[in-house]
Chimera marker file (.cmm) of the C-alpha trace (Angstrom):
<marker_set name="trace">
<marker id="1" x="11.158" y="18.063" z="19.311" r="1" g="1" b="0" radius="0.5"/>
<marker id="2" x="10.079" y="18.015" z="15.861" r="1" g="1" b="0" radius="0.5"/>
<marker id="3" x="11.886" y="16.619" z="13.086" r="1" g="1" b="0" radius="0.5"/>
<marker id="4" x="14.129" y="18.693" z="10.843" r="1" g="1" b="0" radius="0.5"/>
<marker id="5" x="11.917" y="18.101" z="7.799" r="1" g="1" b="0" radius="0.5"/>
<marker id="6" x="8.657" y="19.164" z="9.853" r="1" g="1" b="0" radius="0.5"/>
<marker id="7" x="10.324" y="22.297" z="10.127" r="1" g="1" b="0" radius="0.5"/>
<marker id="8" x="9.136" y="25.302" z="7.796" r="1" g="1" b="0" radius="0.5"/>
<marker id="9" x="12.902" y="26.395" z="7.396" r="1" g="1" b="0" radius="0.5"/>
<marker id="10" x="13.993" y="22.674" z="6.080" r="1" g="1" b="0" radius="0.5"/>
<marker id="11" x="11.025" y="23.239" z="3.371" r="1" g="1" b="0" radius="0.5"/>
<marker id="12" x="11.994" y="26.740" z="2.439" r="1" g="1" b="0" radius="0.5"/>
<marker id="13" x="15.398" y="25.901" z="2.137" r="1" g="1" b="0" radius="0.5"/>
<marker id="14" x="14.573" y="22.654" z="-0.085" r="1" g="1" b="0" radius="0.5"/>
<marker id="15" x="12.509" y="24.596" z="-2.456" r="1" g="1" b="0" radius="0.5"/>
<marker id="16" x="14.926" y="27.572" z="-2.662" r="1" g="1" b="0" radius="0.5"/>
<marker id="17" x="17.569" y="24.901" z="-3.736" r="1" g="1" b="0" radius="0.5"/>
<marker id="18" x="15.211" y="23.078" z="-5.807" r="1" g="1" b="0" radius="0.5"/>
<marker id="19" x="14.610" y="26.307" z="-8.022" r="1" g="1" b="0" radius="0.5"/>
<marker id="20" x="18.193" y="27.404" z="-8.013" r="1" g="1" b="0" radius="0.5"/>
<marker id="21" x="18.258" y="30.667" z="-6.130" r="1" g="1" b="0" radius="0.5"/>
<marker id="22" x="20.431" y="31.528" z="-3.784" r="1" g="1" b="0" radius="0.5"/>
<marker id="23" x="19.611" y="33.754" z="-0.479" r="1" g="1" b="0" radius="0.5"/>
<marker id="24" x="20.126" y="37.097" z="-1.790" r="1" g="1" b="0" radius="0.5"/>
<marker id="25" x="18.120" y="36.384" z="-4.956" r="1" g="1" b="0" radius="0.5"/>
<marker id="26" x="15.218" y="34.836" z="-3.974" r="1" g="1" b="0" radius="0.5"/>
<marker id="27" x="14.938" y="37.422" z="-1.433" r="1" g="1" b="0" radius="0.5"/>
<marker id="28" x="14.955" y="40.305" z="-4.155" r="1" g="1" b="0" radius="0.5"/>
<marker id="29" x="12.364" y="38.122" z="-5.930" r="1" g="1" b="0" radius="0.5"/>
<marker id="30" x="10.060" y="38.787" z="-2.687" r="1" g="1" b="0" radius="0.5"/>
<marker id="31" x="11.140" y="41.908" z="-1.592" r="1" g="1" b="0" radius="0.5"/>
<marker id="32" x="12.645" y="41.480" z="1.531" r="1" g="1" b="0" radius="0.5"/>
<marker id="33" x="15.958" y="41.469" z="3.040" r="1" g="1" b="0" radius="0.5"/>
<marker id="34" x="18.677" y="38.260" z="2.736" r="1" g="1" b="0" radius="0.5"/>
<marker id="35" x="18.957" y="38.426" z="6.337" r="1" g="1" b="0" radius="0.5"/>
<marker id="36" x="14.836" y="37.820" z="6.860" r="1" g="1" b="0" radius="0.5"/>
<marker id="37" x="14.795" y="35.002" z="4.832" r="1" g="1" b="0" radius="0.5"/>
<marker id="38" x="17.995" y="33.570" z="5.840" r="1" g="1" b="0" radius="0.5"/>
<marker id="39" x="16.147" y="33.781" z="9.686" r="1" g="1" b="0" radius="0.5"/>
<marker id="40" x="13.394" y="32.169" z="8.155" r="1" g="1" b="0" radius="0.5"/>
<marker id="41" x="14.949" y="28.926" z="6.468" r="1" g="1" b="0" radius="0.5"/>
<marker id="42" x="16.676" y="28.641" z="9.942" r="1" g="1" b="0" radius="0.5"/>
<marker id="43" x="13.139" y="28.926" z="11.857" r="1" g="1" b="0" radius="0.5"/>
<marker id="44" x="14.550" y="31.889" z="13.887" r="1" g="1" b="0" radius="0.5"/>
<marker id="45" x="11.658" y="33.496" z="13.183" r="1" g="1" b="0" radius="0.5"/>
<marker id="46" x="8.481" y="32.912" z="10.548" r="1" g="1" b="0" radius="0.5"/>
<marker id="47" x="7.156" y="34.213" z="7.878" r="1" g="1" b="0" radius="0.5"/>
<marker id="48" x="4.238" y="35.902" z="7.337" r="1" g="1" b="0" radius="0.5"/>
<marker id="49" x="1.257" y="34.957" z="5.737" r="1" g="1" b="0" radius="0.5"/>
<marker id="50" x="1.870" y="37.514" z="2.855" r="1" g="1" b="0" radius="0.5"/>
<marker id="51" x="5.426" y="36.595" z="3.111" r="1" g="1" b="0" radius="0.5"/>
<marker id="52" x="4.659" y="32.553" z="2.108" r="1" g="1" b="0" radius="0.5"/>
<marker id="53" x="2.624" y="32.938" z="-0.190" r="1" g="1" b="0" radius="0.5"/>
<marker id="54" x="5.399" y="35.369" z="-2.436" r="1" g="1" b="0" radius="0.5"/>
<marker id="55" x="7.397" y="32.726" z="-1.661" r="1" g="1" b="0" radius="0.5"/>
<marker id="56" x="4.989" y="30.064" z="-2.876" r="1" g="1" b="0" radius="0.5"/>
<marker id="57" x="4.253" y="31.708" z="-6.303" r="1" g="1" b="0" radius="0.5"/>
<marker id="58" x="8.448" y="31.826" z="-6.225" r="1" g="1" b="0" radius="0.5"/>
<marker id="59" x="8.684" y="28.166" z="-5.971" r="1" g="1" b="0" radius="0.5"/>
<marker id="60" x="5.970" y="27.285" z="-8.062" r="1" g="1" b="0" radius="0.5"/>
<marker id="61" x="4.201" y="25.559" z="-4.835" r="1" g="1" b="0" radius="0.5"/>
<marker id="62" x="1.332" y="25.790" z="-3.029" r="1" g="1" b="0" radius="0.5"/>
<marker id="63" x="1.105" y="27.621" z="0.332" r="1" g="1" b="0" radius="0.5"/>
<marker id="64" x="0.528" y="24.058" z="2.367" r="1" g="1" b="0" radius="0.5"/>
<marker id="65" x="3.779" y="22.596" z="0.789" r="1" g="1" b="0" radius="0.5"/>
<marker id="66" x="5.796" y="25.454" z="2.326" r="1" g="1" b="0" radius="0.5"/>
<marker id="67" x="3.968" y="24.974" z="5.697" r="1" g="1" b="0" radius="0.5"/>
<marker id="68" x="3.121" y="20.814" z="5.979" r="1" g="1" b="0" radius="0.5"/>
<marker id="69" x="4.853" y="17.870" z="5.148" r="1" g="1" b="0" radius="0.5"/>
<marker id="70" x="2.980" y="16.693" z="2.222" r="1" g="1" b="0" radius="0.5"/>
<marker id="71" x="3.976" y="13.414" z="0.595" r="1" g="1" b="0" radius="0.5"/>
<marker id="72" x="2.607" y="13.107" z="-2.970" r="1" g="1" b="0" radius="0.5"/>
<marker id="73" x="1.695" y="9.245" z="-2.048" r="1" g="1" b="0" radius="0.5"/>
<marker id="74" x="-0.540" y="10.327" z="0.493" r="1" g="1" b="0" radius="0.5"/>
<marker id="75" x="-2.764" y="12.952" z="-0.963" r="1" g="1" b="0" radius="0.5"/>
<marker id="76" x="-2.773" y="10.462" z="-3.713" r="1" g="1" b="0" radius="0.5"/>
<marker id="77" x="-4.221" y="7.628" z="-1.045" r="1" g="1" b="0" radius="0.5"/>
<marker id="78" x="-6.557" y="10.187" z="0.839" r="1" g="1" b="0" radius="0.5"/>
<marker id="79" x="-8.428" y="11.049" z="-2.953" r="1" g="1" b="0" radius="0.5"/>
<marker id="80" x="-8.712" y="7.402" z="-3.737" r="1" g="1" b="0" radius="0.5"/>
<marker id="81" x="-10.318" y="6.567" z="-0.636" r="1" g="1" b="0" radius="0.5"/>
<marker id="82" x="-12.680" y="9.803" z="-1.036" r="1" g="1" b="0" radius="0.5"/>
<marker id="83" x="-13.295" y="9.390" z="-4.743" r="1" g="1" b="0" radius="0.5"/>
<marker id="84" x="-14.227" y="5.493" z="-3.801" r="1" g="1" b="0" radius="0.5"/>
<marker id="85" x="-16.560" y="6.548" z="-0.742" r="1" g="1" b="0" radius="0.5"/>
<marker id="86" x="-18.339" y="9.025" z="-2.948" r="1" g="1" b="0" radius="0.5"/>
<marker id="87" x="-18.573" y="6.171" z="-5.868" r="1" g="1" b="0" radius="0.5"/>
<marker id="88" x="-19.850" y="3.938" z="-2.986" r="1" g="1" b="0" radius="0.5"/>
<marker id="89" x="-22.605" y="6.080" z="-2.071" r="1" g="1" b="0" radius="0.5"/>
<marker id="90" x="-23.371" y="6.841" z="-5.245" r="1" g="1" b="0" radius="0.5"/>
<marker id="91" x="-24.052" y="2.923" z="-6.431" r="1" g="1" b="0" radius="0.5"/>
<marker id="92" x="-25.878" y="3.114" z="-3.240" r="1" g="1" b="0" radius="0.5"/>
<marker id="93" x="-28.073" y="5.814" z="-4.465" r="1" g="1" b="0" radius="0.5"/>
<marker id="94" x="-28.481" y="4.008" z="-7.172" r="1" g="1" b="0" radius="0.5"/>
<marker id="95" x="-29.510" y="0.695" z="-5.771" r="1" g="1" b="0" radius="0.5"/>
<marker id="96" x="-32.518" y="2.179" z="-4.041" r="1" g="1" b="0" radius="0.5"/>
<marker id="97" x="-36.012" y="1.496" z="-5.392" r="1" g="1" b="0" radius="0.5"/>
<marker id="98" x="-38.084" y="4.511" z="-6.279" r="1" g="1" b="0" radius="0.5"/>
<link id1="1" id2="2" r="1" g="1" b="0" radius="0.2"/>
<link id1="2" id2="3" r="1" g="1" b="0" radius="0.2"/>
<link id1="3" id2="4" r="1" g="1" b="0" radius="0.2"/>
<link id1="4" id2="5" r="1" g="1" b="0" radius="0.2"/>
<link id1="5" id2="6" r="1" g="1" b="0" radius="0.2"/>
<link id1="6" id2="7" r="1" g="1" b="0" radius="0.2"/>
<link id1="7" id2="8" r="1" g="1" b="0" radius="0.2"/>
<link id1="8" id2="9" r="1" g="1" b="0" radius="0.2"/>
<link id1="9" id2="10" r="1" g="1" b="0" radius="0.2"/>
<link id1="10" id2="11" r="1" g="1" b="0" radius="0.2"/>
<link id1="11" id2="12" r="1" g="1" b="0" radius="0.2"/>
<link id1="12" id2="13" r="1" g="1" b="0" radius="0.2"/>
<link id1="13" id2="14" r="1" g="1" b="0" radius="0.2"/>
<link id1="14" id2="15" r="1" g="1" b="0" radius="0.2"/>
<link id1="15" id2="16" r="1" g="1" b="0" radius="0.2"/>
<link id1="16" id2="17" r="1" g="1" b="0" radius="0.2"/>
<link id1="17" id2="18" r="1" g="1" b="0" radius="0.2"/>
<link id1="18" id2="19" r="1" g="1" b="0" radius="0.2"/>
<link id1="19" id2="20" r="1" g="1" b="0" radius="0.2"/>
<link id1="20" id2="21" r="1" g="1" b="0" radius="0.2"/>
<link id1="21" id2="22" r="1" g="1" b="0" radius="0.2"/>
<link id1="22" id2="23" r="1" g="1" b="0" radius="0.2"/>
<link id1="23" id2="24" r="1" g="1" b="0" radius="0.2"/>
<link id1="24" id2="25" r="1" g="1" b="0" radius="0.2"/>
<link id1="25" id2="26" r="1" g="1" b="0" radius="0.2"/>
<link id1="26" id2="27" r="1" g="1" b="0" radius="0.2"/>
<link id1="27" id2="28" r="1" g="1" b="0" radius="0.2"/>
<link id1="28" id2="29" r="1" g="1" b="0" radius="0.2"/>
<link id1="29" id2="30" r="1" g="1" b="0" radius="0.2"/>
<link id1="30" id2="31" r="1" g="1" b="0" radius="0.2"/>
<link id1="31" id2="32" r="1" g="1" b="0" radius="0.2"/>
<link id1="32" id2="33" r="1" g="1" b="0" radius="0.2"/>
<link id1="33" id2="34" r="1" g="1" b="0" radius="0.2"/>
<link id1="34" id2="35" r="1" g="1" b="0" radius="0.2"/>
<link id1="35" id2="36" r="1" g="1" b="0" radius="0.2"/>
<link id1="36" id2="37" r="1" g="1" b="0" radius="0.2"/>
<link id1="37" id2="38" r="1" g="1" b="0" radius="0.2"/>
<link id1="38" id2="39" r="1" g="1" b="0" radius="0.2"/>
<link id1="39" id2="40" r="1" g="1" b="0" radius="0.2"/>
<link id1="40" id2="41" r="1" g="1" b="0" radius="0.2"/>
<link id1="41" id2="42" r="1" g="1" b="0" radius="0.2"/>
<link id1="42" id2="43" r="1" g="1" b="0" radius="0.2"/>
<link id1="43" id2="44" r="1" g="1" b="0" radius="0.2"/>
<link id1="44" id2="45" r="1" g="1" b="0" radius="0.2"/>
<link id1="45" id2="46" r="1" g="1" b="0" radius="0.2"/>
<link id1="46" id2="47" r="1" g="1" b="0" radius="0.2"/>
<link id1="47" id2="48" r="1" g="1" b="0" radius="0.2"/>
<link id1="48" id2="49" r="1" g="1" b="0" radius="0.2"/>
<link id1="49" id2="50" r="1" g="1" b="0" radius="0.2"/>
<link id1="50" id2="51" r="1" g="1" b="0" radius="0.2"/>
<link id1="51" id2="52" r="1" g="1" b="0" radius="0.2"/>
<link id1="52" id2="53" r="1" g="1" b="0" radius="0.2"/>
<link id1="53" id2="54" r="1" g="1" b="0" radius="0.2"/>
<link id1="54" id2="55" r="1" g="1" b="0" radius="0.2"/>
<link id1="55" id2="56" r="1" g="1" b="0" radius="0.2"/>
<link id1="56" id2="57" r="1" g="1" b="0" radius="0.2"/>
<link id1="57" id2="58" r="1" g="1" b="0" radius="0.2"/>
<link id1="58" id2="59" r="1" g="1" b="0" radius="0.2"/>
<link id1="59" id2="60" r="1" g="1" b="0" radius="0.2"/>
<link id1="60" id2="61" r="1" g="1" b="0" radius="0.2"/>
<link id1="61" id2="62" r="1" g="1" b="0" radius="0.2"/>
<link id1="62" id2="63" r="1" g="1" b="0" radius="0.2"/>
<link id1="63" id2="64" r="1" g="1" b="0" radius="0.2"/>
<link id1="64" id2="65" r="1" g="1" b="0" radius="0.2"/>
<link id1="65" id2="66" r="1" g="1" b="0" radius="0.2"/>
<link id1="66" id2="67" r="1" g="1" b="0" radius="0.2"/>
<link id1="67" id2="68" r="1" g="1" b="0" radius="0.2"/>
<link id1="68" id2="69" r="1" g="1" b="0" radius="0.2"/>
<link id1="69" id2="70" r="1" g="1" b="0" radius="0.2"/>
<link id1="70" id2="71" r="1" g="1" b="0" radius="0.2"/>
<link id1="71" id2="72" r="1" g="1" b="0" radius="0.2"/>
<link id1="72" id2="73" r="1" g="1" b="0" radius="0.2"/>
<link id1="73" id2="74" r="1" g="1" b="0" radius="0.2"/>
<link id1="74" id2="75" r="1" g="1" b="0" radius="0.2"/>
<link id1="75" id2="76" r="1" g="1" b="0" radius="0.2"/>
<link id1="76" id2="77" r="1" g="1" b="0" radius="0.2"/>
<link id1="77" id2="78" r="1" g="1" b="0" radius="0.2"/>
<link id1="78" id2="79" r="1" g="1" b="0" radius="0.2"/>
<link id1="79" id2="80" r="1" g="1" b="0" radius="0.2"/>
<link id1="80" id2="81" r="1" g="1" b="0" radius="0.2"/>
<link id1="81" id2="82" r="1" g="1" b="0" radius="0.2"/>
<link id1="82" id2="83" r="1" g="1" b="0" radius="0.2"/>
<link id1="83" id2="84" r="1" g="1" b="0" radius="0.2"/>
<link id1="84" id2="85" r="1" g="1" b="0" radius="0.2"/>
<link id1="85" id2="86" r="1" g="1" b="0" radius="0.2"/>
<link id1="86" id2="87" r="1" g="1" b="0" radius="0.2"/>
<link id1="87" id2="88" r="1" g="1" b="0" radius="0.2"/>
<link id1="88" id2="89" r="1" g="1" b="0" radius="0.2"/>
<link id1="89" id2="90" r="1" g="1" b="0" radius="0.2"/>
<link id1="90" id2="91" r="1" g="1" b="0" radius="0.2"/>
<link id1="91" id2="92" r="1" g="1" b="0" radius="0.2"/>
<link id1="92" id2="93" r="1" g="1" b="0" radius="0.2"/>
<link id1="93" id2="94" r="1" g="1" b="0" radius="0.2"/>
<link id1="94" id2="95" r="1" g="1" b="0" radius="0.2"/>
<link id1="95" id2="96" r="1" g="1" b="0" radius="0.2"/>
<link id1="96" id2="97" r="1" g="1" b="0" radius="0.2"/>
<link id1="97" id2="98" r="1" g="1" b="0" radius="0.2"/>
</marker_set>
């Protein structure tokens, strides 16, 4: 089974609490009934795409946030090791006689 914070309802709830709004507000924000989004933070059910990203531009988050675990550190690591591939290749370019 998956952890709790791999579920989309842990990350929904976080950011909900993280901005301050409570059920029945945030789901006036979006449009949609306290009940809905009280099924979604449980994972009773899921949101929809259009759904997420309301909720998204509510948080002040991006769409992947809501739906992946995404650790700061480790989009951090992933550029650095892209940024020093592409400066790798590009020395190598470079390096090469014309």
């Amino acid at each position: 089974m998956a952890s709790k914070t791999t579920l989309i309802g842990f990350r929904l709830r976080k950011q909900r609490g993280l901005m301050g709004y409570s059920i029945r507000q945030a789901a006036q924000q979006i449009g949609v009934a306290p009940i809905r989004l009280s099924h979604w933070e449980r994972d009773m059910r899921k949101p929809s795409i259009e759904n997420l990203v309301k909720l998204a531009v509510l948080y002040r988050v991006m769409v992947d946030e809501l739906c992946f675990e995404l650790r700061q550190e480790m989009v951090q690591a992933m550029e650095g090791r892209f940024r020093k591939s592409n400066n790798e290749y590009i020395k190598k370019i470079k390096e090469k006689p014309r």
